[in-house]
N, C-alpha and C positions, 0 to 999 in steps of 0.2 A: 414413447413418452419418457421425459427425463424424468426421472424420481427427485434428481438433486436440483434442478430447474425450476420446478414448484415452487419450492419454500423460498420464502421470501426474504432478501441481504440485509438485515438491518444493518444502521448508519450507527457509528459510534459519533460522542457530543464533539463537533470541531470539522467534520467533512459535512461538505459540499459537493452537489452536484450539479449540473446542468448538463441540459443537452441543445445543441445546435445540428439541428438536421439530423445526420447520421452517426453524429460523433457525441461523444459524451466525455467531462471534462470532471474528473475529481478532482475537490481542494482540500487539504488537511493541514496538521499540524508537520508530516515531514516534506511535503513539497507537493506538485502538482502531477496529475499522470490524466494522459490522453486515451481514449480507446472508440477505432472506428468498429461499428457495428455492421452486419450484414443488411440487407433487402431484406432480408423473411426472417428477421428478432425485431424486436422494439423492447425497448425500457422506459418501465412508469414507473413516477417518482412518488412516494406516499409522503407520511409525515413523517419519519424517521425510519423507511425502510425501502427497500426497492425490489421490482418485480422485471423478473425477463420474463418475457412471452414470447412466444412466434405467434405472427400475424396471421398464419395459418395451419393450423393441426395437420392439414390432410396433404401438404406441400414435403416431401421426404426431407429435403433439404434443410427446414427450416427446423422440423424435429431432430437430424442431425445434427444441427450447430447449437438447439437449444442447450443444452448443459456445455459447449465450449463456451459459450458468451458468459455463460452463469458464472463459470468459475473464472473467467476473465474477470467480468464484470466484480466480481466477490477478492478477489485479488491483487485490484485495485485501489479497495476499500481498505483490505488491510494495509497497502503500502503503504496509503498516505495518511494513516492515523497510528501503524504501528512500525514497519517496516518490514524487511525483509534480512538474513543474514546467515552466510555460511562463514566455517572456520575449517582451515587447513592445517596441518598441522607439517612443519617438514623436520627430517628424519636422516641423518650422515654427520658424518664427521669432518667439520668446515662449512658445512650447508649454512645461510644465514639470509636474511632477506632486512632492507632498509628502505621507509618510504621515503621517497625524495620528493616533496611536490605535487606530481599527478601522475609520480613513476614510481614503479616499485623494481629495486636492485637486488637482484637476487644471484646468489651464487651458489651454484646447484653441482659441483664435480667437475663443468666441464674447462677449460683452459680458456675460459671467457667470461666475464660477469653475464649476466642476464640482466636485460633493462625492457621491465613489462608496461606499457603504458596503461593506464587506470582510464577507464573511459569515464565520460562527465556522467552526475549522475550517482557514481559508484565510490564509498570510500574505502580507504583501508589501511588497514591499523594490524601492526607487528610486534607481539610481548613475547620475547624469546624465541622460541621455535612454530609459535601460533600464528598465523594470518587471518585477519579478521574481514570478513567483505561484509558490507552493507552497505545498504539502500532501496528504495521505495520500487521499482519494477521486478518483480520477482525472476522474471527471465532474463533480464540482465544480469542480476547477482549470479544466479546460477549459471549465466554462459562465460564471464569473469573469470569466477571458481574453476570451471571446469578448463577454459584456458589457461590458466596458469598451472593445473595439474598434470596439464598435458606436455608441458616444459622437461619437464620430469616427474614419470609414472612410478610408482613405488612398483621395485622388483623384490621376486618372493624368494629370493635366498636370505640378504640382510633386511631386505625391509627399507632400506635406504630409497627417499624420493620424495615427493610432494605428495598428502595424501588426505582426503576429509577426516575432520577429526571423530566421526563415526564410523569410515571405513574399516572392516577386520579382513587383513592383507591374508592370503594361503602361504602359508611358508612350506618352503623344500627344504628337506634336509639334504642336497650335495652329493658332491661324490664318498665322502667319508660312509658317510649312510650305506650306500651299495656295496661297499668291502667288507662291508661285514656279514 
């Protein structure tokens, strides 16, 4: 049984939902997000809330995916009434990043700019040494974010690199350190 499964997603004022067959279409005030559903969940729509169920308790499968669909399903709902958004922070000396369009220009150390494409969907927004992602699919943003971190991983001597602006990087102290 899912614990978190139960309780029922209320809808904030401005989404919408429907379903067509297997799939279920949220509308909101940030834009629209799709999600195909399994065989063994179903989604009922109330008056301003909504319920996953599995269509059968005693099906393993269907109690398994119960709480993925839920927090899909719940996830959605945030998207498209609030959004979604990570922020990066990058860290060297020359390091800079510039959005261009649906690109983001980044120059991270190495003897070549970096030219990240933004996929649709996702925007992003650069205030100094800050990058900003957002938008409405929550796995999106976060596969974005974590792509472009991956460009350049902050190293734990300087700290120099692409890093979440909550990450706390482990610093080394060097060779300096050992000779003493």
């Amino acid at each position: 049984m899912s614990r978190l499964g139960k309780l029922p997603i209320k809808l904030p004022g401005g989404v919408q939902v429907s379903l067509n067959g297997l799939e279920a279409t949220f509308k909101g005030p940030k834009g629209e997000l799709k999600l195909k559903f399994g065989h063994d969940i179903e989604l009922t729509i109330g008056d301003s809330e909504l319920s996953v169920l599995p269509k059968d308790k005693e099906v393993k499968n269907a109690r398994a995916f119960w709480g993925l669909y839920w927090s899909l399903t719940r996830n959605c709902v945030i998207g498209v009434s609030e959004g979604f958004s990570k922020k990066l922070e990058i860290n060297g000396v020359g390091y800079r990043a510039v959005v261009a369009g649906d690109k983001l220009n980044m120059n991270l150390g190495f003897s070549h700019p970096i030219i990240f494409d933004i996929p649709k969907g996702i925007t992003a927004t650069v205030e100094g040494n800050a990058i900003t992602i957002t938008g409405t699919d929550k796995a999106l943003v976060g596969e974005t974010a974590a792509n472009i971190r991956k460009i350049r991983k902050p190293e734990p001597y300087k700290g120099k690199g692409v890093k979440y602006s909550d990450e706390i990087i482990r610093r080394k102290a060097g060779k300096a350190a050992a000779k003493k």
